[in-house]
N, CA, C and O atoms as a GROMACS GRO file, in nm:
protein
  604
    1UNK      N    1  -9.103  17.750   8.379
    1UNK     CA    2  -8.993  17.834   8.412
    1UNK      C    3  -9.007  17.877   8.558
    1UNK      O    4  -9.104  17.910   8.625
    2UNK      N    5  -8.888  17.865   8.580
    2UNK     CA    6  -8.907  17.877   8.755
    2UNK      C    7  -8.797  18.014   8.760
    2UNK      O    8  -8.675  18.017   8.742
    3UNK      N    9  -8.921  18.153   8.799
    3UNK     CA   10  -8.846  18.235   8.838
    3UNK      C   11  -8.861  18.272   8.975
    3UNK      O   12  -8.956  18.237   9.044
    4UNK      N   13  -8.734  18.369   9.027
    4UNK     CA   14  -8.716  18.374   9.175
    4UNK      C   15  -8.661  18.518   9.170
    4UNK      O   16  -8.561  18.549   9.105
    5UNK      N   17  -8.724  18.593   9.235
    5UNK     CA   18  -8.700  18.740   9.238
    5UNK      C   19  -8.635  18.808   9.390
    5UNK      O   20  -8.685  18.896   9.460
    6UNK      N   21  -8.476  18.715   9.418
    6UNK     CA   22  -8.415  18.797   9.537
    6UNK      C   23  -8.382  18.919   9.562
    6UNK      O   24  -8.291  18.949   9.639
    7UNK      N   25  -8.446  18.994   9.503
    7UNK     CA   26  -8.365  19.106   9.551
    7UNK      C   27  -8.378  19.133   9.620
    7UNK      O   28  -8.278  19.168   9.683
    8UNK      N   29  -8.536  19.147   9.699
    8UNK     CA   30  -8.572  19.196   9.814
    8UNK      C   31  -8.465  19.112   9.947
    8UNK      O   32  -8.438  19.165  10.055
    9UNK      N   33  -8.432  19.014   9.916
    9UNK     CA   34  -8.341  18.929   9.985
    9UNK      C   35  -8.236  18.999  10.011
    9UNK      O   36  -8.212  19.046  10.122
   10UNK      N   37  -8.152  19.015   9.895
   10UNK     CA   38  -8.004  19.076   9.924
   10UNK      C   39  -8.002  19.222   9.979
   10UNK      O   40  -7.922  19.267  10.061
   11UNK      N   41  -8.142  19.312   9.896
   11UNK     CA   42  -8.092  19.446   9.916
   11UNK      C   43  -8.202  19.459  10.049
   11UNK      O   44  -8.209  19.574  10.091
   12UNK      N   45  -8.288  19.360  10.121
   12UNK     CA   46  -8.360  19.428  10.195
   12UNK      C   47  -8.298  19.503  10.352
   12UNK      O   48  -8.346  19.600  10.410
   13UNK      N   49  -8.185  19.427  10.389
   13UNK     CA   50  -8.157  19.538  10.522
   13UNK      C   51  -8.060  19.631  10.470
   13UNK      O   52  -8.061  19.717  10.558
   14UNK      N   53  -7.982  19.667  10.388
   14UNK     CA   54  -7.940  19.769  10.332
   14UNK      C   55  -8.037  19.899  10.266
   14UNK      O   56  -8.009  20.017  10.247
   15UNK      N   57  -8.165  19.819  10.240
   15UNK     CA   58  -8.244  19.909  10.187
   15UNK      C   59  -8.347  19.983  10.323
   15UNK      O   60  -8.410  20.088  10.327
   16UNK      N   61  -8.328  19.875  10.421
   16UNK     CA   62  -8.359  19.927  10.508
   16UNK      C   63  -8.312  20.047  10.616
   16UNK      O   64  -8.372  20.141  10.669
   17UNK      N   65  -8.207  20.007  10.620
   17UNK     CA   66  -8.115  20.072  10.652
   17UNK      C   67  -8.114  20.232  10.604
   17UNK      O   68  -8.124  20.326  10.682
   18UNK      N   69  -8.099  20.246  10.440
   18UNK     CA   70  -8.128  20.389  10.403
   18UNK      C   71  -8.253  20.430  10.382
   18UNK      O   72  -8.277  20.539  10.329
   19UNK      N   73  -8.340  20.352  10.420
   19UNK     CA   74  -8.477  20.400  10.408
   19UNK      C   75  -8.435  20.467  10.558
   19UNK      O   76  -8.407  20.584  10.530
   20UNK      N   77  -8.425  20.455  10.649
   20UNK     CA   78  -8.422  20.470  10.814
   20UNK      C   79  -8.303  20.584  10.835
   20UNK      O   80  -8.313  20.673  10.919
   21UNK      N   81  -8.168  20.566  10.731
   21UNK     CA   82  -8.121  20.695  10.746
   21UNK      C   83  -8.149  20.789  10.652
   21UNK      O   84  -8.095  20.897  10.677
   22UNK      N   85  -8.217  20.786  10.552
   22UNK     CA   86  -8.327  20.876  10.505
   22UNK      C   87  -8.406  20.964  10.564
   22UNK      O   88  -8.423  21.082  10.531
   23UNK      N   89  -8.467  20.894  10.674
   23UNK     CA   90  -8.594  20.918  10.760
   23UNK      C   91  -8.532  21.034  10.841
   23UNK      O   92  -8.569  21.151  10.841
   24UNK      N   93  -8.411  20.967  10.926
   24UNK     CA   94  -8.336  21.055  11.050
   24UNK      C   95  -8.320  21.157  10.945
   24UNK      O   96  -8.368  21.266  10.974
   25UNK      N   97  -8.240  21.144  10.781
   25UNK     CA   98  -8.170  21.298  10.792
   25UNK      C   99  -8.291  21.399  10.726
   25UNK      O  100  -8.260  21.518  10.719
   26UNK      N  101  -8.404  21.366  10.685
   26UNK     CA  102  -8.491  21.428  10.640
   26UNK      C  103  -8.633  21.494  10.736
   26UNK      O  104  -8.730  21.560  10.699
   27UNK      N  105  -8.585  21.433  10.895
   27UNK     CA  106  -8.658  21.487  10.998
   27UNK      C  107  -8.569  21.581  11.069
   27UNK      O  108  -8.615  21.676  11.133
   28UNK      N  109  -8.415  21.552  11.056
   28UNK     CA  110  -8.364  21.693  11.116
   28UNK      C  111  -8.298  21.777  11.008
   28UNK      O  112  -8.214  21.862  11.039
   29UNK      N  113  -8.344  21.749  10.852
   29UNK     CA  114  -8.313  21.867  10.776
   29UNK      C  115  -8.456  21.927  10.846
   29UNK      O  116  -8.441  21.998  10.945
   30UNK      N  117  -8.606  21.901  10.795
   30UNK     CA  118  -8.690  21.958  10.833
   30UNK      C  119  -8.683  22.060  11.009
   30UNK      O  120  -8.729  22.168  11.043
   31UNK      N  121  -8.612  21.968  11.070
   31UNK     CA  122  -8.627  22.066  11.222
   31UNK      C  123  -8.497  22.194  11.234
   31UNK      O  124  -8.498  22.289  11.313
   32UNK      N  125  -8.395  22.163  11.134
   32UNK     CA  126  -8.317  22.293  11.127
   32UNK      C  127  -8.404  22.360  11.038
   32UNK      O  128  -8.371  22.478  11.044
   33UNK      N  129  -8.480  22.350  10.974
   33UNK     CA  130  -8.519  22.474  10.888
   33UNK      C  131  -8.654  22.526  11.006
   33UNK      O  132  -8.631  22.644  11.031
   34UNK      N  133  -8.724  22.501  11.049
   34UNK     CA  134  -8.809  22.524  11.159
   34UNK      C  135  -8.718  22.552  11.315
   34UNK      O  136  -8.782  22.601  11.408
   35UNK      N  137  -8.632  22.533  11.328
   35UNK     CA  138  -8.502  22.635  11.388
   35UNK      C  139  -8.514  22.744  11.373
   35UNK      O  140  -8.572  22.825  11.444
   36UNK      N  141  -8.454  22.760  11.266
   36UNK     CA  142  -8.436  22.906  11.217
   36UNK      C  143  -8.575  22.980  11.203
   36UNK      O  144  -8.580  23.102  11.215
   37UNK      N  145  -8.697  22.901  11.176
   37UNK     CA  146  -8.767  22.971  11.130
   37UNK      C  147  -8.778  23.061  11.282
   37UNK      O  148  -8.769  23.183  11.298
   38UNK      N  149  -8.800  22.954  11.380
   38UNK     CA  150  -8.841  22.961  11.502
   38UNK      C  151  -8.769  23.090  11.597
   38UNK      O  152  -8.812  23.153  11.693
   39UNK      N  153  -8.669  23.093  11.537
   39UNK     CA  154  -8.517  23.184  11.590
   39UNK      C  155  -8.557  23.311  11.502
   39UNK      O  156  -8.480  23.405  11.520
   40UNK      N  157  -8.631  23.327  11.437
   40UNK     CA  158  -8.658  23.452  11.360
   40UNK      C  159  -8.757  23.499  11.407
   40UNK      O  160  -8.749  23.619  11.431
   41UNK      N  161  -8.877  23.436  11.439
   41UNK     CA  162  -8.998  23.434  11.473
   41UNK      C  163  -8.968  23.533  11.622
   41UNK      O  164  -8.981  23.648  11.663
   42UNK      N  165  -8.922  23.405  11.664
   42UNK     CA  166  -8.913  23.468  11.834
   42UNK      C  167  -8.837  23.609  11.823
   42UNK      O  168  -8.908  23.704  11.855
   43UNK      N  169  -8.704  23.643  11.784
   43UNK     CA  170  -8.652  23.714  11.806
   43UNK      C  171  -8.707  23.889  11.731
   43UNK      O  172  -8.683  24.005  11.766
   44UNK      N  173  -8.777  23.837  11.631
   44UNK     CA  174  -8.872  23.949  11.629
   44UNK      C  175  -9.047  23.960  11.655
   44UNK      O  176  -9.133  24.020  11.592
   45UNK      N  177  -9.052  23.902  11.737
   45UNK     CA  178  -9.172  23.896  11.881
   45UNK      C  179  -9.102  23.970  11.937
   45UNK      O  180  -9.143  24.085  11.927
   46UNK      N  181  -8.987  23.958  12.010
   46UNK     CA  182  -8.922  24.050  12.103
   46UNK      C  183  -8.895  24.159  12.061
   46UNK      O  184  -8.912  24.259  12.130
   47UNK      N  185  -8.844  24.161  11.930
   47UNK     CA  186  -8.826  24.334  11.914
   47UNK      C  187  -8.939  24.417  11.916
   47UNK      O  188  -8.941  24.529  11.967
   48UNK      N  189  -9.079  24.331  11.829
   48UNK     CA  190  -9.154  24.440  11.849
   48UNK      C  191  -9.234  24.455  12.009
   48UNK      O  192  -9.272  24.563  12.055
   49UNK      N  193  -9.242  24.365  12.057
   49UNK     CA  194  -9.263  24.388  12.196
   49UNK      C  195  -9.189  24.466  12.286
   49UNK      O  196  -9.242  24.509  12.388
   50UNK      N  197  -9.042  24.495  12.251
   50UNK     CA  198  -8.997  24.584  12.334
   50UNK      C  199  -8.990  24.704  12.268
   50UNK      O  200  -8.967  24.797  12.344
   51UNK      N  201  -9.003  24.737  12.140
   51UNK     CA  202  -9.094  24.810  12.000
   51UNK      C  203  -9.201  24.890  12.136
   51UNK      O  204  -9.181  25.002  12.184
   52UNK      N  205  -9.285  24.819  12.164
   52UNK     CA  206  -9.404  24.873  12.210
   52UNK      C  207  -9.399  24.906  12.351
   52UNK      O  208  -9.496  24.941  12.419
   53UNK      N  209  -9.230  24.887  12.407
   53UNK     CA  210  -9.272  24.978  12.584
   53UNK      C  211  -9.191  24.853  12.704
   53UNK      O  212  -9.129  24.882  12.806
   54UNK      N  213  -9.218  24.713  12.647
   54UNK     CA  214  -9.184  24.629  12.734
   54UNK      C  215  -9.044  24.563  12.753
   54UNK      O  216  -8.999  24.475  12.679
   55UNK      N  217  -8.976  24.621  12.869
   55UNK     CA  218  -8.847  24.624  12.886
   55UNK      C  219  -8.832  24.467  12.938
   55UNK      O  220  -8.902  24.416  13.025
   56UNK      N  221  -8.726  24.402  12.866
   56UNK     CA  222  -8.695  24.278  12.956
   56UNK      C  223  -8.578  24.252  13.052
   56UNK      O  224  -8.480  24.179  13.038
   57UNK      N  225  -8.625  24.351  13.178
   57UNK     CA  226  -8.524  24.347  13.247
   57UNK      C  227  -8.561  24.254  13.385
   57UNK      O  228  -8.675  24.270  13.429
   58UNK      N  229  -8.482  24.165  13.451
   58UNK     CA  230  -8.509  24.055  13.526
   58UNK      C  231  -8.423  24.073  13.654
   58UNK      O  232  -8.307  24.037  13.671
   59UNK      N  233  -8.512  24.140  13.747
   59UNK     CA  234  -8.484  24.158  13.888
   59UNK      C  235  -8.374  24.108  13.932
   59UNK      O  236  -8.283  24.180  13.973
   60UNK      N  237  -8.367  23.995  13.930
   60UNK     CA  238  -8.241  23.888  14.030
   60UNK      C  239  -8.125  23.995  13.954
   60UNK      O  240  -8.033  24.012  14.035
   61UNK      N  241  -8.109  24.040  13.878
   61UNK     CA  242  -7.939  24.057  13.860
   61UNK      C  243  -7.985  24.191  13.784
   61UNK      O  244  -7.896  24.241  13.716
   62UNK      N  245  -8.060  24.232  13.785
   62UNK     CA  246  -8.095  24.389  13.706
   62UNK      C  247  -8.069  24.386  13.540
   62UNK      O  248  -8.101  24.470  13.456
   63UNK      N  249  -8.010  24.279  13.526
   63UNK     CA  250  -8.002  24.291  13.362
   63UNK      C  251  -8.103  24.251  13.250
   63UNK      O  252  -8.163  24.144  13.256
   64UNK      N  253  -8.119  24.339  13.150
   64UNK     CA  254  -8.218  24.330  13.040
   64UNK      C  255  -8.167  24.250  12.928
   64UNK      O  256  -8.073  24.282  12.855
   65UNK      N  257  -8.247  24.127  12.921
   65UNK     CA  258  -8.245  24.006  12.816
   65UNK      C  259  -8.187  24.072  12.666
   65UNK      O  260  -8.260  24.149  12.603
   66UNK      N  261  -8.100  24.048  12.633
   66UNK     CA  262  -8.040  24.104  12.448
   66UNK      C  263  -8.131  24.038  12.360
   66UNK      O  264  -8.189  23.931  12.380
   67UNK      N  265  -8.135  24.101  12.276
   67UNK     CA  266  -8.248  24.027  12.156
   67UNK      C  267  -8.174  23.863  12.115
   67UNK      O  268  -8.209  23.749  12.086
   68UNK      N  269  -8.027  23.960  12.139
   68UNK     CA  270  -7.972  23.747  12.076
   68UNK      C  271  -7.998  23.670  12.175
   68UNK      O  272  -8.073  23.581  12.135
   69UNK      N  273  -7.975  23.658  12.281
   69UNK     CA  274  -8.035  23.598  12.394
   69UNK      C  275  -8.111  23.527  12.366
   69UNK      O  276  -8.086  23.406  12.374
   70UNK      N  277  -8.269  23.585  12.308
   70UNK     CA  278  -8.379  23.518  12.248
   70UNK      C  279  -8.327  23.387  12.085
   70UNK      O  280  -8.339  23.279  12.028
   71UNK      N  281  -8.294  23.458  12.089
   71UNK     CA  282  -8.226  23.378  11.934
   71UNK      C  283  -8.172  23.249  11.983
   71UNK      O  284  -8.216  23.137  11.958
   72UNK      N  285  -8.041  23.289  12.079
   72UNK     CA  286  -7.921  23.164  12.099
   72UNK      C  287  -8.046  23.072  12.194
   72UNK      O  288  -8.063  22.956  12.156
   73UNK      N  289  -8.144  23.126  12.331
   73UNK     CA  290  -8.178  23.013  12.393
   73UNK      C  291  -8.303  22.938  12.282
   73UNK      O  292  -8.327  22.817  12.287
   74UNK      N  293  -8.358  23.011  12.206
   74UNK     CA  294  -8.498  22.957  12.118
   74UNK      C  295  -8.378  22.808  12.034
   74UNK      O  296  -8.385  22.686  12.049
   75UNK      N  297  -8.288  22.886  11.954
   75UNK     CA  298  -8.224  22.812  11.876
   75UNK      C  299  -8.140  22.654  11.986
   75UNK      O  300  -8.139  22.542  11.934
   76UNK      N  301  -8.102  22.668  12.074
   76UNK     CA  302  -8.037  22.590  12.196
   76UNK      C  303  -8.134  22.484  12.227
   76UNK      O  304  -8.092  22.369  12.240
   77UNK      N  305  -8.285  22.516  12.242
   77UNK     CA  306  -8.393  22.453  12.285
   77UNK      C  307  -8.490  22.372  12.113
   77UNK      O  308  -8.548  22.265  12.095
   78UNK      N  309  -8.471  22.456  12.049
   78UNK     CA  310  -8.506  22.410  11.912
   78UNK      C  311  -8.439  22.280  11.909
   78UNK      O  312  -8.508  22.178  11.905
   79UNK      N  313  -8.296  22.270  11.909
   79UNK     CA  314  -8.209  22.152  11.873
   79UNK      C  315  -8.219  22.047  11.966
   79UNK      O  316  -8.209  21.929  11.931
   80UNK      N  317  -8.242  22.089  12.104
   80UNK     CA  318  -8.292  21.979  12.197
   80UNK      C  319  -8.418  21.871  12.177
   80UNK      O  320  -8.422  21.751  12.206
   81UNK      N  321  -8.509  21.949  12.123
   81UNK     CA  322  -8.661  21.931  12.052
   81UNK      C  323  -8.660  21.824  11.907
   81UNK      O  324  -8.730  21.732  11.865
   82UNK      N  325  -8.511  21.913  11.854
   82UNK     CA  326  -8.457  21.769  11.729
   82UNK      C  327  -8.424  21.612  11.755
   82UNK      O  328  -8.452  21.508  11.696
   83UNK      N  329  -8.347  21.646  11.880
   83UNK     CA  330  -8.273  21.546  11.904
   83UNK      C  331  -8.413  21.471  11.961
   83UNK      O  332  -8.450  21.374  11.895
   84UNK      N  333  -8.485  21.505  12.070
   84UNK     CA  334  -8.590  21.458  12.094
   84UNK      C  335  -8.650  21.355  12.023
   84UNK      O  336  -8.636  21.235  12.049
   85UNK      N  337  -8.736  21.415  11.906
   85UNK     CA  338  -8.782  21.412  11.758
   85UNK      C  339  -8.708  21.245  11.756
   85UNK      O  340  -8.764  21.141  11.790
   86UNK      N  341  -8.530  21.262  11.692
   86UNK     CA  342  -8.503  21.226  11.671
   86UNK      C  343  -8.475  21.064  11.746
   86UNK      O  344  -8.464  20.978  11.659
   87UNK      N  345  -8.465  21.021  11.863
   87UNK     CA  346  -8.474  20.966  11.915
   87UNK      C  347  -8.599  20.888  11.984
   87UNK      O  348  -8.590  20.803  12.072
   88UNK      N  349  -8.699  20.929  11.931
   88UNK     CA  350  -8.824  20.914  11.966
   88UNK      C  351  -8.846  20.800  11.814
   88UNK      O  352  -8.885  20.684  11.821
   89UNK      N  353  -8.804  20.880  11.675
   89UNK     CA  354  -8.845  20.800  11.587
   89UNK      C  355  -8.732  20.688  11.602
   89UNK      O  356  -8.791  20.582  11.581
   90UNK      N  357  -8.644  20.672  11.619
   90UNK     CA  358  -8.557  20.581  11.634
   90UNK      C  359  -8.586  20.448  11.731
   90UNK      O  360  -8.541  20.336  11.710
   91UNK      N  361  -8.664  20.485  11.831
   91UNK     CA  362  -8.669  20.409  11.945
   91UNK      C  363  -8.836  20.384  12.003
   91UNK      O  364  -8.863  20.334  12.112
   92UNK      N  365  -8.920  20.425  11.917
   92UNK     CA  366  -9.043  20.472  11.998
   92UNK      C  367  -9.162  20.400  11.880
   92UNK      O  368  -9.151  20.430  11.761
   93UNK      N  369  -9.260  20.314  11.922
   93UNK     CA  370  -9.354  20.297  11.882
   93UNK      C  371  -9.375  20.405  11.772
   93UNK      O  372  -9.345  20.432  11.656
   94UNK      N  373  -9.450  20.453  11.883
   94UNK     CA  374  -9.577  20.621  11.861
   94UNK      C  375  -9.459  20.714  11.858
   94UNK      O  376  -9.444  20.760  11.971
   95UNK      N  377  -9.366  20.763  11.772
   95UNK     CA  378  -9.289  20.877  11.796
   95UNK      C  379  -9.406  20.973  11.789
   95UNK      O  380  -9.451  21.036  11.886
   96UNK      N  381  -9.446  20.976  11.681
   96UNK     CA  382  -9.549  21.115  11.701
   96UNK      C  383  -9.616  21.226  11.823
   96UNK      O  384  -9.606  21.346  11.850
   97UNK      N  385  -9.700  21.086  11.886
   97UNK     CA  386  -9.786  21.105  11.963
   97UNK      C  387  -9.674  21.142  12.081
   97UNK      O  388  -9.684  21.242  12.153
   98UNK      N  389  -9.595  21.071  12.086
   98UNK     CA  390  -9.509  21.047  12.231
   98UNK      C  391  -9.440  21.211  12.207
   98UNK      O  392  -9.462  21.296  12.293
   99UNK      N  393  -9.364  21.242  12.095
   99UNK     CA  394  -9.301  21.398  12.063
   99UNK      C  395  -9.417  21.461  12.108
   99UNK      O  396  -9.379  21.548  12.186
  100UNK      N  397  -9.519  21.462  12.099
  100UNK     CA  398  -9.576  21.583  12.104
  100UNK      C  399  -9.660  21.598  12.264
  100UNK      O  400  -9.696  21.707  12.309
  101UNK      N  401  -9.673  21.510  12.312
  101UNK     CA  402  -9.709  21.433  12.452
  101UNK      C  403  -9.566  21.593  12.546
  101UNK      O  404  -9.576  21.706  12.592
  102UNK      N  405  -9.470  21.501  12.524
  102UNK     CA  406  -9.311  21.545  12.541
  102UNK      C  407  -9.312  21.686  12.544
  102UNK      O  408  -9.313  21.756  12.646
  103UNK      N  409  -9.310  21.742  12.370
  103UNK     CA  410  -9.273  21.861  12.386
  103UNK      C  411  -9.391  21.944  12.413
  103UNK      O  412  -9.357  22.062  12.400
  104UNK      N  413  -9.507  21.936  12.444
  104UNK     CA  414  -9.585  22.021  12.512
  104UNK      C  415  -9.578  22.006  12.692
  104UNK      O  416  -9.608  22.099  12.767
  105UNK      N  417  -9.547  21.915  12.723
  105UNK     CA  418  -9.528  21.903  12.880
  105UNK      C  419  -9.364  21.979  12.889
  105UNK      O  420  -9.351  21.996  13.010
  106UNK      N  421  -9.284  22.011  12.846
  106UNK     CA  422  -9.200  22.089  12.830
  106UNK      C  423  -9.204  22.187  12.804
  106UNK      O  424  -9.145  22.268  12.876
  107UNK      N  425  -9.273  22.229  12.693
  107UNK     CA  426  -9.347  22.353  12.691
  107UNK      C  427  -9.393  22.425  12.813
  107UNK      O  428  -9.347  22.530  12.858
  108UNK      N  429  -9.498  22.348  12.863
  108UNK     CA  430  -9.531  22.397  12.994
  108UNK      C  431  -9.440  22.409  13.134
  108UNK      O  432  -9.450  22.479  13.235
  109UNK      N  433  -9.354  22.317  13.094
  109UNK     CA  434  -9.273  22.316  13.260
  109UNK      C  435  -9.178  22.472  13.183
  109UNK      O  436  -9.121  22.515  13.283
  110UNK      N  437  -9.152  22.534  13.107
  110UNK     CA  438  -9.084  22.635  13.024
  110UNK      C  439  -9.182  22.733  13.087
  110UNK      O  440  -9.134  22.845  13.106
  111UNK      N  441  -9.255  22.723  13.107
  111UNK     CA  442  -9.376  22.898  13.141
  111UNK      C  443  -9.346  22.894  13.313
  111UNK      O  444  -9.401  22.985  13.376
  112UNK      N  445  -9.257  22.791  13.398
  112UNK     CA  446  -9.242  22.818  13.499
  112UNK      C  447  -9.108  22.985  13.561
  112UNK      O  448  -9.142  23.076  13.637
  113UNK      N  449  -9.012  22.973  13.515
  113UNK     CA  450  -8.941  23.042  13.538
  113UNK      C  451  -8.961  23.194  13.500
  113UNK      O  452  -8.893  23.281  13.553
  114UNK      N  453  -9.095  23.230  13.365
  114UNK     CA  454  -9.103  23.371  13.410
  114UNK      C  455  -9.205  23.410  13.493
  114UNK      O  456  -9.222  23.527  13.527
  115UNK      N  457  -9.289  23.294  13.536
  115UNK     CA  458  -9.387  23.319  13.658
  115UNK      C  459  -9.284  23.357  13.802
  115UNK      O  460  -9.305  23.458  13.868
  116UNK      N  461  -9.195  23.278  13.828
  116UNK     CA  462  -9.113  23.301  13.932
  116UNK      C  463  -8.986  23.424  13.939
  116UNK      O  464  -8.947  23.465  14.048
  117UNK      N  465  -8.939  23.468  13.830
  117UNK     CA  466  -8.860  23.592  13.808
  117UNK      C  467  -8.867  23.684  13.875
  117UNK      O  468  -8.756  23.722  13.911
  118UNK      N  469  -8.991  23.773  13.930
  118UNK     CA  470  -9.000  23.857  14.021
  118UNK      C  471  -9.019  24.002  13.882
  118UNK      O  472  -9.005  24.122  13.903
  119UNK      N  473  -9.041  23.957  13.795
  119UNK     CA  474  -9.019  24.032  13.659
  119UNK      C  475  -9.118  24.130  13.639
  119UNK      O  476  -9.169  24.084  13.536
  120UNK      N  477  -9.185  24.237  13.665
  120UNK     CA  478  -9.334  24.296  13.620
  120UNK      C  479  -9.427  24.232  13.501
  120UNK      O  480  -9.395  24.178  13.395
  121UNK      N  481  -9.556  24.259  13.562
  121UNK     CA  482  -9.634  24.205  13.456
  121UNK      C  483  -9.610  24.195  13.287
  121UNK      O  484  -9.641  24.118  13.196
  122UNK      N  485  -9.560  24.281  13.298
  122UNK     CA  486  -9.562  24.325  13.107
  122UNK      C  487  -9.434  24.244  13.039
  122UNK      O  488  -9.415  24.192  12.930
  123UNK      N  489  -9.374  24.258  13.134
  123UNK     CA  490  -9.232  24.160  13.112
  123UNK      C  491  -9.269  23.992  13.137
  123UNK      O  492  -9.207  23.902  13.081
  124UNK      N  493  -9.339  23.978  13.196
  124UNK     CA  494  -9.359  23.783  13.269
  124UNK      C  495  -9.458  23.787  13.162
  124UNK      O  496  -9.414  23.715  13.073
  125UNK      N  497  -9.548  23.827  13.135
  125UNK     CA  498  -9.703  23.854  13.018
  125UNK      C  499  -9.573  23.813  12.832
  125UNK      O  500  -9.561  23.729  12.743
  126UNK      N  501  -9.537  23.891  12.861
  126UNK     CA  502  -9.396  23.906  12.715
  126UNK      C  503  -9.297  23.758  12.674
  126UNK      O  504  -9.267  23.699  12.570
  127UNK      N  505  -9.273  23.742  12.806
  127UNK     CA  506  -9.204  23.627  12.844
  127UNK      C  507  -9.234  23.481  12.781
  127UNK      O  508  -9.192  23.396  12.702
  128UNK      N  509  -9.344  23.516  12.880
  128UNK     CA  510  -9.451  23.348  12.888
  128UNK      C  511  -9.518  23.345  12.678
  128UNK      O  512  -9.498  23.246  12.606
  129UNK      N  513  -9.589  23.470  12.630
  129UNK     CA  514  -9.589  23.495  12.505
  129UNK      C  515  -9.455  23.415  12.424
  129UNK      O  516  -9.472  23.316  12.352
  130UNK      N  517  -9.314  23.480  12.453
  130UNK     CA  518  -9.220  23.413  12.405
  130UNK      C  519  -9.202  23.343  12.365
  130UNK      O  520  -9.176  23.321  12.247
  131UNK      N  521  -9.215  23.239  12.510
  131UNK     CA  522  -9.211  23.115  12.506
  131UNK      C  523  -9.344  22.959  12.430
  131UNK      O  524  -9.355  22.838  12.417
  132UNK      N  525  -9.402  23.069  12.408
  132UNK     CA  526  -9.531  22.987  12.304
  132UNK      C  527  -9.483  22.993  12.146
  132UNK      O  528  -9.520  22.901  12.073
  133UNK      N  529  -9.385  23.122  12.080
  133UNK     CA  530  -9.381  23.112  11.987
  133UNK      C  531  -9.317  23.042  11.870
  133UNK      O  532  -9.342  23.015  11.752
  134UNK      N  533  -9.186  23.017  11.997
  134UNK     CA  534  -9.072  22.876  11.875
  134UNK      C  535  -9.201  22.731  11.899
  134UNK      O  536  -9.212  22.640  11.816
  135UNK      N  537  -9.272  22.739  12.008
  135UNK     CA  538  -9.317  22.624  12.081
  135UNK      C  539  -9.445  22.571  11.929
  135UNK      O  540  -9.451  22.459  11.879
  136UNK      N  541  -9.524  22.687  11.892
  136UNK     CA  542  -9.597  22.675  11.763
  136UNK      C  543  -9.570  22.710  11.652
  136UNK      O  544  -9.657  22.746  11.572
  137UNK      N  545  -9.414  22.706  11.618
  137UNK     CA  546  -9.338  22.685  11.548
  137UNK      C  547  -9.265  22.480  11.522
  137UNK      O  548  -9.274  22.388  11.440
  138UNK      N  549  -9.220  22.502  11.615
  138UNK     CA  550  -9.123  22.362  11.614
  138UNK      C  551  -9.190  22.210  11.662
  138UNK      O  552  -9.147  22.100  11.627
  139UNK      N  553  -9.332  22.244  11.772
  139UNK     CA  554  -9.382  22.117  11.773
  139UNK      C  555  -9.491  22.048  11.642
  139UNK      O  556  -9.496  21.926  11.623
  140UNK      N  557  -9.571  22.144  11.561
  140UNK     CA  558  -9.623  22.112  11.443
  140UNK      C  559  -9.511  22.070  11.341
  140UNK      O  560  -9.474  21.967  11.286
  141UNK      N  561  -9.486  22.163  11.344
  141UNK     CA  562  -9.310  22.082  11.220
  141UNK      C  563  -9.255  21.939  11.280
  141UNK      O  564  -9.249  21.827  11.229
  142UNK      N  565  -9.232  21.971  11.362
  142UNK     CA  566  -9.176  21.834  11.398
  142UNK      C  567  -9.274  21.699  11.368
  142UNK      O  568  -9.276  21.612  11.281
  143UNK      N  569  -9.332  21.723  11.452
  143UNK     CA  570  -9.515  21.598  11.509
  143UNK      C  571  -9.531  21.590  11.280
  143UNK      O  572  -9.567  21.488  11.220
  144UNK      N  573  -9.508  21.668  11.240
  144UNK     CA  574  -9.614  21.693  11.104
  144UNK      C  575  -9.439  21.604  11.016
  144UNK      O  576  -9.467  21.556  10.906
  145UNK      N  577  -9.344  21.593  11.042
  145UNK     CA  578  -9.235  21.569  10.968
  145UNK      C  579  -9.246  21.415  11.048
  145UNK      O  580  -9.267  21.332  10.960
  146UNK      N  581  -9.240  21.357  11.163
  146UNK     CA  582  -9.246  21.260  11.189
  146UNK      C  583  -9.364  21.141  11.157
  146UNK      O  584  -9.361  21.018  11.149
  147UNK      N  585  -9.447  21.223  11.148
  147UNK     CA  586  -9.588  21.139  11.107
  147UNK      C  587  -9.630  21.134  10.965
  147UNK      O  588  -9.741  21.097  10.928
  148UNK      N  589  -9.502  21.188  10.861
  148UNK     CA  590  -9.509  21.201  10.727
  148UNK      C  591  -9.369  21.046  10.724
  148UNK      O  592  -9.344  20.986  10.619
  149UNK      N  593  -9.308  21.016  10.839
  149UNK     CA  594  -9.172  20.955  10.811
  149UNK      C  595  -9.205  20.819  10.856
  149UNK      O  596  -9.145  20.725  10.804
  150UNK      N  597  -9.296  20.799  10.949
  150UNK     CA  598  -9.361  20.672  11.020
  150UNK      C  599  -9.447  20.598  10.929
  150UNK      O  600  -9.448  20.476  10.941
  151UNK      N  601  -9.515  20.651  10.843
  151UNK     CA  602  -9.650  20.599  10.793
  151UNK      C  603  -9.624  20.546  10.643
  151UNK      O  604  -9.716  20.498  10.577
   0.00000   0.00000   0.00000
């Protein structure tokens, strides 16, 4: 008896296919929920930091940062970090390695602008803090959702 088992034939680039849009929508369900987490996180870092004395007010224009502020740019930069993510596994050997290569050298070029603000210590000290917290939020989620989607 001569058997022949095509399926893998017919269904393999269709199956490929939703294996791969599987992948995409289950790495940016994972990075909206690490969004938000990230957008919560940060935005109450800031409250209690300004809780404790530290005003975020920024010389060039005299105005003090709103707590949503923190929210809309964490959440703005979160989704950039998706798309990242996302395009990295799409197009990239090593997404992993390469995301996280990425979003930590971004990370860092991010700690430039409250060094330069003209902002007092406690405020640039608050700032730069800030900016670490969506950062160890959203690059483990991510790096940890992509290297669960690659392998």
């Amino acid at each position: 008896m001569n058997s022949m088992n095509d399926t893998g034939v017919v269904a393999g680039p269709a199956s490929d296919r939703t294996s791969h849009t599987h992948r995409l929508r289950g790495l940016a369900g994972t990075g909206l929920v690490a969004t938000l987490a990230a957008m919560v996180a940060t935005t109450l870092a800031a409250a209690l930091t300004q809780a404790v004395g530290v005003d975020f007010e920024v010389p060039d224009g005299g105005e003090t940062i709103p707590l949503s502020g923190f929210a809309v740019v964490t959440g703005f930069f979160s989704v950039v970090g998706i798309v990242i993510a996302v395009a990295l596994l799409r197009w990239s050997a090593r997404p992993t390695m390469r995301f996280v290569w990425t979003a930590v050298s971004l990370t860092a070029i991010s700690l430039v602008p409250p060094l330069l603000s003209g902002a007092n210590t406690a405020t640039t000290t608050a700032l730069l803090g800030l900016h670490l917290v969506p950062a160890t939020v959203m690059i483990p989620a991510l790096a940890r959702s992509l290297r669960t989607r690659t392998e």
